[in-house]
C-alpha positions in Angstrom: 9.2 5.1 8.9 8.9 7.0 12.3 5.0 7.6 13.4 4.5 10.6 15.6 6.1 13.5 16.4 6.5 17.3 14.7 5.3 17.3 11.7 2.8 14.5 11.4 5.2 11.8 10.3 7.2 14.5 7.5 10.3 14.8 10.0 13.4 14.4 8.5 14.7 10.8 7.7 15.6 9.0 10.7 19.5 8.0 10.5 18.8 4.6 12.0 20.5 4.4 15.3 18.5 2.8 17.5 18.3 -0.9 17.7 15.1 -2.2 16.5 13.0 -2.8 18.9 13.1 1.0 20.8 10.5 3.3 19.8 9.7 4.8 16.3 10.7 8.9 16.6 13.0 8.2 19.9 16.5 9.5 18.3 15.2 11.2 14.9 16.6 14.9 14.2 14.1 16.7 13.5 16.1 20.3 13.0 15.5 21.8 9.8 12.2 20.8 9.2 9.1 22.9 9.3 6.3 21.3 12.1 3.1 20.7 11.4 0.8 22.8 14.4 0.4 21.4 16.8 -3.2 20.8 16.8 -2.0 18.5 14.1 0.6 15.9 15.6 0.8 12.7 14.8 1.8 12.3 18.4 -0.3 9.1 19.9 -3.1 9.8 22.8 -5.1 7.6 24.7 -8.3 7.5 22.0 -6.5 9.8 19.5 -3.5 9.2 16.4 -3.5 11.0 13.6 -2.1 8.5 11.1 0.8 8.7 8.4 -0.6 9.0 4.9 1.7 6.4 3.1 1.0 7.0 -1.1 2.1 4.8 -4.3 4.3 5.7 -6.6 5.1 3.4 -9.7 8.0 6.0 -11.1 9.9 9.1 -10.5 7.1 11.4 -11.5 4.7 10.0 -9.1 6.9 10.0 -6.4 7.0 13.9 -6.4 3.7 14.3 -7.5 2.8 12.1 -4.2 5.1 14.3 -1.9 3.9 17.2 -3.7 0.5 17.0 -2.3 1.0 16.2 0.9 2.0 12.1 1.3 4.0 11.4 4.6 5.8 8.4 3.3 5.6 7.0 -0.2 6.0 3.2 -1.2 8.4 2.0 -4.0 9.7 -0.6 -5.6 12.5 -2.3 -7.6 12.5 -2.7 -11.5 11.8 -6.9 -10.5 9.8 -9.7 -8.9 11.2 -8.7 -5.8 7.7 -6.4 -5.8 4.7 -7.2 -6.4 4.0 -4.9 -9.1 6.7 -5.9 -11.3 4.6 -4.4 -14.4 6.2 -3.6 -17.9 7.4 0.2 -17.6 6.8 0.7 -13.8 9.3 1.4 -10.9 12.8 2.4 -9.9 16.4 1.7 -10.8 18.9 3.0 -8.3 19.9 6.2 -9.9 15.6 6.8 -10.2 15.3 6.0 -6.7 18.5 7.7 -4.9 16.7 10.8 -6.7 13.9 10.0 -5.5 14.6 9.6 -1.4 16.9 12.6 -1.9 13.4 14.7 -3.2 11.8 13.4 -0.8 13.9 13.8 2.5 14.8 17.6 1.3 10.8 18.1 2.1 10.9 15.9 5.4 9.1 13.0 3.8 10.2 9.3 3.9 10.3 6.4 1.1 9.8 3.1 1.6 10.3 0.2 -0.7 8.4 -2.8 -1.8 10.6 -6.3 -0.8 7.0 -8.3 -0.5 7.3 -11.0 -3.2 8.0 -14.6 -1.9 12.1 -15.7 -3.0 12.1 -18.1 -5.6 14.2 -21.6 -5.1 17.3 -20.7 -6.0 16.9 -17.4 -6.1 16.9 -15.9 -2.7 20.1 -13.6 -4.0 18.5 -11.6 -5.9 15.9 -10.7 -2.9 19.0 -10.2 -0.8 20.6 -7.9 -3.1 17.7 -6.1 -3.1 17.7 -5.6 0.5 21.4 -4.3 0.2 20.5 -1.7 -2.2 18.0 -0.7 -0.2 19.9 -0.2 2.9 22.9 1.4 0.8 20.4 3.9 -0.3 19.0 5.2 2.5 15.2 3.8 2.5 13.3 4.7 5.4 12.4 1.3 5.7 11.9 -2.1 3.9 8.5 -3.3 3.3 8.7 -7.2 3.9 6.7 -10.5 3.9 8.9 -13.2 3.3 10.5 -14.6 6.9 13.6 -15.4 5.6 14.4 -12.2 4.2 12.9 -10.5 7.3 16.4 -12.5 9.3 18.7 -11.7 6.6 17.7 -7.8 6.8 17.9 -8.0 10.3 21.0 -9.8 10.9 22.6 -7.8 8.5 21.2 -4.3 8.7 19.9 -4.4 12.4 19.7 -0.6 12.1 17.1 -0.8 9.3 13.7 -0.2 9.7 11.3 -3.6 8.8 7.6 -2.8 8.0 5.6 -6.4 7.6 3.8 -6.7 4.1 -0.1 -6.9 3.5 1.4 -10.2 1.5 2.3 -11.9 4.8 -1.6 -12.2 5.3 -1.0 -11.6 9.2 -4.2 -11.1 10.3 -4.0 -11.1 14.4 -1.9 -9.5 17.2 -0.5 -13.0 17.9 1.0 -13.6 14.4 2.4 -9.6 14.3 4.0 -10.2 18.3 5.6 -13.9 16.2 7.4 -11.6 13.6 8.1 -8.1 16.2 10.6 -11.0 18.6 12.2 -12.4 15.6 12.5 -9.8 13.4 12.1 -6.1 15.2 9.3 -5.9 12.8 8.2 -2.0 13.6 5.4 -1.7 11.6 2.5 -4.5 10.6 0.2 -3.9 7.3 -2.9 -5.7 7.5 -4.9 -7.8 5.1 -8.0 -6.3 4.0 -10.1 -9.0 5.8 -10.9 -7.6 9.0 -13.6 -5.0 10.6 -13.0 -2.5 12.1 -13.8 -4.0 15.5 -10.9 -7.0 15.3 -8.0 -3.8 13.9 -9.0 -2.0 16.9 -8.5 -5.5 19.0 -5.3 -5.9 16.9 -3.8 -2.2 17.3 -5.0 -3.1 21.5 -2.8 -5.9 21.8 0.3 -5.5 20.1 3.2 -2.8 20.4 4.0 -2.7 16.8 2.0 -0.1 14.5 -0.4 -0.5 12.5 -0.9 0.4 8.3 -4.2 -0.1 7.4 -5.1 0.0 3.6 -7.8 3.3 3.2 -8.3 3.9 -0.7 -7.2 1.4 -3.9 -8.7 -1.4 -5.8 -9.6 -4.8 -4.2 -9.1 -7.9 -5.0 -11.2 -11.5 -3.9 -7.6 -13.2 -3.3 -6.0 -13.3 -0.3 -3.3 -10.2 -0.4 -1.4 -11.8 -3.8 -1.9 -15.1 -3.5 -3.6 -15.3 -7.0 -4.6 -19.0 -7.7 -6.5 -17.8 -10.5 -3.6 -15.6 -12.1 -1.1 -18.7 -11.1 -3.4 -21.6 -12.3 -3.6 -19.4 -16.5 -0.5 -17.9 -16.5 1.8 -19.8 -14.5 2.7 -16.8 -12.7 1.2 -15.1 -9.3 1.3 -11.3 -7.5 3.4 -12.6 -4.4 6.1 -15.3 -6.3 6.4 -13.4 -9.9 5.7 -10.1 -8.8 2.3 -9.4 -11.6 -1.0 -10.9 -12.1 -1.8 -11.1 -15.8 1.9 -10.5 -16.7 1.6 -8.7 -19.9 3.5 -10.8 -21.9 -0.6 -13.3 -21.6 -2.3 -10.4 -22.3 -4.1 -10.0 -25.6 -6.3 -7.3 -26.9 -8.9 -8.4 -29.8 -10.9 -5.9 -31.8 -14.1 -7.1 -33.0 -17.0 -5.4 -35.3 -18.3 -3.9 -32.0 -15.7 -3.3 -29.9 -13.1 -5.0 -27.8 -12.5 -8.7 -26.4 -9.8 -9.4 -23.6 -7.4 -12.5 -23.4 -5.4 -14.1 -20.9 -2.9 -16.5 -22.0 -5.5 -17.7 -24.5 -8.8 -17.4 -22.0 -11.2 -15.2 -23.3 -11.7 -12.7 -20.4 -14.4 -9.7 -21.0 -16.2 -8.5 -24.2 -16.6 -4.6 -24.5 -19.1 -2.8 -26.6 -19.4 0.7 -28.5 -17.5 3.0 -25.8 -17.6 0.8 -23.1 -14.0 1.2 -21.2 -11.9 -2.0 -21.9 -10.5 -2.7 -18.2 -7.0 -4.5 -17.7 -7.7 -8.3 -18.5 -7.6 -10.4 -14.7 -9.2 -13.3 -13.6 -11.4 -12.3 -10.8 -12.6 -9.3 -12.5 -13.7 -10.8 -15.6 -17.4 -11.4 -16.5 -18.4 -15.1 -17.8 -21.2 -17.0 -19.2 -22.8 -18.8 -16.4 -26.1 -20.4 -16.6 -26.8 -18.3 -19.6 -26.3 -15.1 -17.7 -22.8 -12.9 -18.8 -22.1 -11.0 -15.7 -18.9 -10.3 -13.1 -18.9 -14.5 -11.5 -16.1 -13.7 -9.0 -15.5 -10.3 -8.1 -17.1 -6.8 -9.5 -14.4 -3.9 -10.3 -15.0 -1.6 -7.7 -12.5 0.4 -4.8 -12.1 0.7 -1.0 -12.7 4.2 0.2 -12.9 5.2 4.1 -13.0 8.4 4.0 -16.0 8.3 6.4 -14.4 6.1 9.1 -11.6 8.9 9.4 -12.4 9.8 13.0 -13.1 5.9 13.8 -9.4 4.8 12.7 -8.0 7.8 14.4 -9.6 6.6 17.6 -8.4 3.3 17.8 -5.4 4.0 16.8 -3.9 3.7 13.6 -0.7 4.6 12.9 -0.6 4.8 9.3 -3.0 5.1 6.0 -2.4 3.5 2.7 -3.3 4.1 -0.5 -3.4 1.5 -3.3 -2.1 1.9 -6.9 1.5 2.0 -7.6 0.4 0.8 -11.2 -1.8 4.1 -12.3 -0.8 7.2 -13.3 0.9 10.6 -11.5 -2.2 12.2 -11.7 -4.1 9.6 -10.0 -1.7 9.9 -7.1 -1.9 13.8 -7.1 -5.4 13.8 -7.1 -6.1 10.8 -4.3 -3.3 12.2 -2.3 -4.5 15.9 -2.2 -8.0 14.6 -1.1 -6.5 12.4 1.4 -4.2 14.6 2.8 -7.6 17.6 3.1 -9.0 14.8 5.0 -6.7 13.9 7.6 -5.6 17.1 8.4 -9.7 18.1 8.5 -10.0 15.4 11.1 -7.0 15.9 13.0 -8.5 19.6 13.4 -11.8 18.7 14.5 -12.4 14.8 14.8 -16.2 15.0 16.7 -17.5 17.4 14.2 -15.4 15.6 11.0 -17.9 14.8 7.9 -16.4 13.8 4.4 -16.6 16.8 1.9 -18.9 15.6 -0.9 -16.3 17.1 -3.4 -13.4 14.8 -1.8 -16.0 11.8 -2.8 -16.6 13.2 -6.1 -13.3 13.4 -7.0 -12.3 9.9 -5.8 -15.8 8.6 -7.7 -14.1 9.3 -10.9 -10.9 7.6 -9.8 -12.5 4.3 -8.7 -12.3 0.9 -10.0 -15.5 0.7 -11.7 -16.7 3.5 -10.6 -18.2 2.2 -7.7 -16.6 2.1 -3.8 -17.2 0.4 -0.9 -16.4 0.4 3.1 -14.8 -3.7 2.2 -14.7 -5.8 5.4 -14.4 -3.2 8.0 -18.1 -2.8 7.8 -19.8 -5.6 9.3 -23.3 -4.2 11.0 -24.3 -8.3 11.1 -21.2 -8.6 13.6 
């Protein structure tokens, strides 16, 4: 999707004519849509970008509710593995989702969809045919890790927009430069492993923009390469497209409450009231030593609200949220509080400080109730 320009990002659709390696908002028409002041543009400055806010949507209903309350771009995906959250119930068939970019391009906003799993042998069609439905309904752009399917979209759509996945772990300038030659690669996602200091050396070093993940659960894998969900279930976020595929999950009453399984492996143990969480791996609590406590990861969420003005500095071109998998009112409520935020920033950047109410209404949306800064905060460094 084009960064910059009138209306912070909400211009209306580019019709892909430019080649792919010109400039995001060179040739998009912008008539008929209402501007953003423009105190407010996304336009890039020396020190100074006020960033997309790119929001989840996991069906129909949270696609509008996103664009509803204020998301610049939301992010889709297909009713298969060819996505990484290829969950029971969730996503968009083609009629769900040519109603969907049509809501959303009447309002100036973009979609972009999900092609981040990893093609299975023998299956690369189906990953392809993905990518043509895509294109033939009008994404904004495709939202890739895999390298082969970043050529085939490129040979054969060379007018489509490529955004890298978070799921092709690239963590430095060099690697994002390695798939912006090859590919036209417009926009990079990156991992949730860095601070803030190396995405600012990243965003310094490379013409291609940069998404960086802002609010949404965490996870102690590297971006979908689940070992752990892979080594029970014979299945993984970036080949099948789930962790803990619900067909391994199994819920267990018990005289005091609730015990989780996966694929047979005894996951958590909830008492009395206690809120049974979704059973995974990493964020189950074990036995060890005689102690029963979370051994690998603790439930909790990123949240940077505070580092608004910091990742407006250096540059960031766009903000994502996490949680295509929860509900339309969890993507109204993040996105309204996001969307306060930015535009507070953008306003007044030296003097921004995080409303107490935005972080008490994400408190009660975060994984275990808890939230942290992640990686980006690294005082030690």
């Amino acid at each position: 999707e084009a960064a910059g320009g009138d209306g912070g990002g909400r211009q209306a659709a580019c019709r892909r004519s430019r080649p792919p390696h010109t400039a995001a908002g060179d040739d998009c028409d912008r008539s008929g849509v209402t501007p953003r002041p423009a105190s407010m543009s996304s336009e890039p400055s020396a020190s100074f970008r006020v960033p997309e806010l790119v929001c989840p949507a996991g069906g129909l209903p949270a696609l509008k509710a996103a664009v509803d309350h204020g998301a610049d771009c939301v992010y889709v995906g297909f009713r298969d593995e060819t996505n990484a959250r290829a969950f029971a119930g969730l996503n968009f068939d083609d009629g769900s989702l040519a109603e969907g970019i049509a809501y959303a391009h009447r309002r100036g906003r973009k979609v972009l969809v999900a092609l981040n799993t990893f093609p299975s042998t023998g299956g690369f069609a189906r990953w392809t045919r993905a990518v043509d439905r895509a294109a033939s309904l009008g994404v904004d752009a495709a939202i890739c890790a895999d390298a082969a399917l970043l050529d085939y979209a490129a040979r054969t759509y060379p007018e489509l927009r490529l955004h890298l996945s978070v799921q092709a772990s690239a963590t430095n300038h060099e690697a994002i430069e390695w798939y912006r030659e090859r590919f036209g690669v417009r926009r990079a996602v990156l991992p949730r492993v860095l601070s803030l200091a190396q995405v600012e050396h990243t965003i310094a070093n490379t013409g291609v923009e940069i998404e960086v993940f802002g609010y949404g659960s965490l996870c102690v894998m590297v971006e979908g390469r689940c070992a752990l969900s892979a080594y029970v279930t014979g299945e993984s976020p970036n080949c099948q497209g789930v962790c803990s595929p619900a067909k391994a999950v199994r819920w267990e009453p018990h005289a005091n409450g609730m015990r989780t399984r996966l694929n047979g492996f005894l996951i958590d143990a909830f008492e009395g009231d206690e809120r049974p969480g979704y059973p995974t791996l990493c964020k189950g609590r074990f036995d060890v030593g005689g102690d029963t406590y979370y051994a690998l990861e603790e439930p909790t969420s990123l949240n940077t609200l505070d580092m608004l003005p910091e990742l407006m500095r250096i540059g960031v071109a766009a903000i994502k949220i996490e949680g295509r998998q929860r509900s339309p009112a969890y993507v109204a409520q993040v996105t309204r509080t996001w969307r306060a935020a930015i535009d507070a920033c953008a306003r007044a950047p030296a003097a921004f400080v995080a409303d107490r109410r935005w972080h008490t209404d994400l408190d009660a949306l975060a994984e275990g109730q808890t939230q942290t800064l992640g990686a980006y905060s690294r005082p030690w460094r």
